[in-house]
N, C-alpha and C positions, 0 to 999 in steps of 0.2 A: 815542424810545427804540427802539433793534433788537432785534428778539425774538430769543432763542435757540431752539436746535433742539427743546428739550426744552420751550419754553413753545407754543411750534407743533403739538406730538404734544400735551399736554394739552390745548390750544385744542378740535385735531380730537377728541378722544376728550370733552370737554364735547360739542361739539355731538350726536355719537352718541349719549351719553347721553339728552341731550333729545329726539335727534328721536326713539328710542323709546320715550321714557317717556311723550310727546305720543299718541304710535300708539297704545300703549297705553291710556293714562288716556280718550282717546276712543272705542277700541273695548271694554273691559270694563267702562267706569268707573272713578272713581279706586278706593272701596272694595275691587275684585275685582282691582286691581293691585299686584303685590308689588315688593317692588325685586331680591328674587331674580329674577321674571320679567327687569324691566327690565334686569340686570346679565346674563343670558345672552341678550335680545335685542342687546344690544352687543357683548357676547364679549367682557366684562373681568367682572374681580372687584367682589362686594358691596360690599367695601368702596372699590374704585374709586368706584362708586356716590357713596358716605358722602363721598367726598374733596373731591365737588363739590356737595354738597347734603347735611345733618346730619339730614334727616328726609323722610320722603316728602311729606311739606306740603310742603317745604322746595323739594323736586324739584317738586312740580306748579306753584307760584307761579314758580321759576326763571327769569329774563327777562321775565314777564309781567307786572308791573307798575313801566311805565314811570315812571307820575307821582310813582310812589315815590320813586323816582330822582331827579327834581325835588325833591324835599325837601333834597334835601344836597347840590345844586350850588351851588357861590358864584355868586351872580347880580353881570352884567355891565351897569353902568349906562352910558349913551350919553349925547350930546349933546342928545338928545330924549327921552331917559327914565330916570325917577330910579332908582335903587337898587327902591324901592318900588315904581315900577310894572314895573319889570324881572321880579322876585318874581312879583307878578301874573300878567304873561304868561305866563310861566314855567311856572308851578302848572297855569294854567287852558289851555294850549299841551297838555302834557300831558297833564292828565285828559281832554278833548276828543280828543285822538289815540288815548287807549285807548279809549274810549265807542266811536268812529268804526271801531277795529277790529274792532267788534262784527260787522261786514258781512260777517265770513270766517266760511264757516260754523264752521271748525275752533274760530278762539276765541270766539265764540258759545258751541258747545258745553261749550267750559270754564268760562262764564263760568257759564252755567246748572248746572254739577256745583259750583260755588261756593256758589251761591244754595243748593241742595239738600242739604249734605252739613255738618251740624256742625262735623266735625272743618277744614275747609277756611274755613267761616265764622271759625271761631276762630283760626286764624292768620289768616289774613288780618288779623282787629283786633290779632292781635300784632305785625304787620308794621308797620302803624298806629301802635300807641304808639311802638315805637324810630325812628320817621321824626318822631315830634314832638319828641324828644330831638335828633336830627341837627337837625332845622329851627329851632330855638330858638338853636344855634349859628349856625345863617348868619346869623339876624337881630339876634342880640347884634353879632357882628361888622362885618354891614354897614348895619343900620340903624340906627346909635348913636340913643339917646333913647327908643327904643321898649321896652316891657313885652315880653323876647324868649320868654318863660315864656306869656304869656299869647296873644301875636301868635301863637304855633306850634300853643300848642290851639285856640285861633280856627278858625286857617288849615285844618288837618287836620279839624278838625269841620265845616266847610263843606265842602270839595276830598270828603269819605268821605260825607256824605251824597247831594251832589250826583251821586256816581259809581256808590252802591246805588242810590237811586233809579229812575237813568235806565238803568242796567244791567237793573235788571228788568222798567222797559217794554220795552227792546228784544228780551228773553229771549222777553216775553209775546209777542211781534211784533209791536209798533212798529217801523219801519223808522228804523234811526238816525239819517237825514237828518231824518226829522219829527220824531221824539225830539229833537234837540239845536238843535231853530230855536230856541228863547229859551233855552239855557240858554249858548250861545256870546254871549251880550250877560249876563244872569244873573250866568252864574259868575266872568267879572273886574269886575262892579261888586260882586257880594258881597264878594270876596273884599277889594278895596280900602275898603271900609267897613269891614271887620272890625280891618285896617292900622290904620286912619286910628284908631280907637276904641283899638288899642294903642301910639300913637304919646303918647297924652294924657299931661300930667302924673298926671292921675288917671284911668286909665280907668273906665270904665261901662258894663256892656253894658246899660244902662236904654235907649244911646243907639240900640244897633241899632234898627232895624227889627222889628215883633213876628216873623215865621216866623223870621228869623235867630237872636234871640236866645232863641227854643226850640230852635233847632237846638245852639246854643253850649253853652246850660246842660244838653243831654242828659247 
């Protein structure tokens, strides 16, 4: 599809947004940043601001959570890989890619004003619950037969623990390459158990595995 002229100046004026509210939220923190600030470090209007982000969470989370975003891609099955293990990869592709971009100090340091700052904790879980909603549809859709209600809170309770967890060793200084040795083998066998348990005529989470299915029933 060709962009218009006018989707191109909003394009460039998103990224300015971001890349000052980034400069920003790293140099004062997110709390001591306003979006007044960040609307005259752009040189557009407040409610410019609003047009591309509906709250300042809203603006600090922006592009930053990629895995998210795997939640509501229609997954592509191959001749080597079903539907389900497509999902799989997918999820765990993802979360591993953001973990990994822990490396940059920049989002390091966001990740760590995450951990620390309620207000950012708490979307973030809001961000969470509407992606189990989107994820429920892709699995209705393309995994016919599976519990898609329960495959999506499965999947998102696994994919969000596995991603605070190991986000806060790496915060502590864990370097990420040691952080995520078991959990790139880990995270698509849990994740495919969890499948496989909502694929049942009846499922059970009796059947997980014990740390999973505390994880599950959190």
């Amino acid at each position: 599809m060709q962009t218009t002229r006018r989707d191109r100046k909003r394009e460039r004026t998103r990224q300015l947004i971001l890349t000052e509210a980034r400069r920003l939220f790293l140099e004062q923190g997110f709390d001591r940043t306003t979006v007044l600030q960040v609307a005259e470090a752009a040189d557009v209007a407040v409610q410019t601001v609003f047009n591309h982000a509906p709250s300042k969470e809203a603006l600090f989370f922006l592009g930053r959570m990629p895995f998210l975003e795997a939640m509501t891609r229609p997954v592509v099955p191959t001749r080597d890989r079903t539907a389900a293990e497509a999902l799989v990869a997918q999820l765990a592709e993802q979360t591993l890619g953001y973990l990994r971009s822990l490396a940059d100090p920049d989002n390091l340091a966001m990740a760590a004003q995450v951990d620390s700052s309620p207000a950012l904790a708490q979307y973030e879980r809001t961000l969470l619950a509407h992606s189990e909603g989107d994820l429920a549809a892709v699995v209705e859709e393309q995994l016919p037969g599976t519990d898609a209600r329960l495959a999506a809170a499965l999947l998102v309770a696994i994919t969000r623990t596995h991603a605070h967890v190991h986000r806060r060793r790496i915060v502590g200084g864990t370097p990420p390459a040691e952080a995520l040795v078991r959990l790139e083998e880990d995270l698509p066998r849990h994740l495919a158990a969890v499948l496989e348990v909502a694929a049942r005529p009846e499922p059970d989470l009796s059947d997980l595995p014990g740390p999973m299915r505390a994880v599950a029933e959190a």
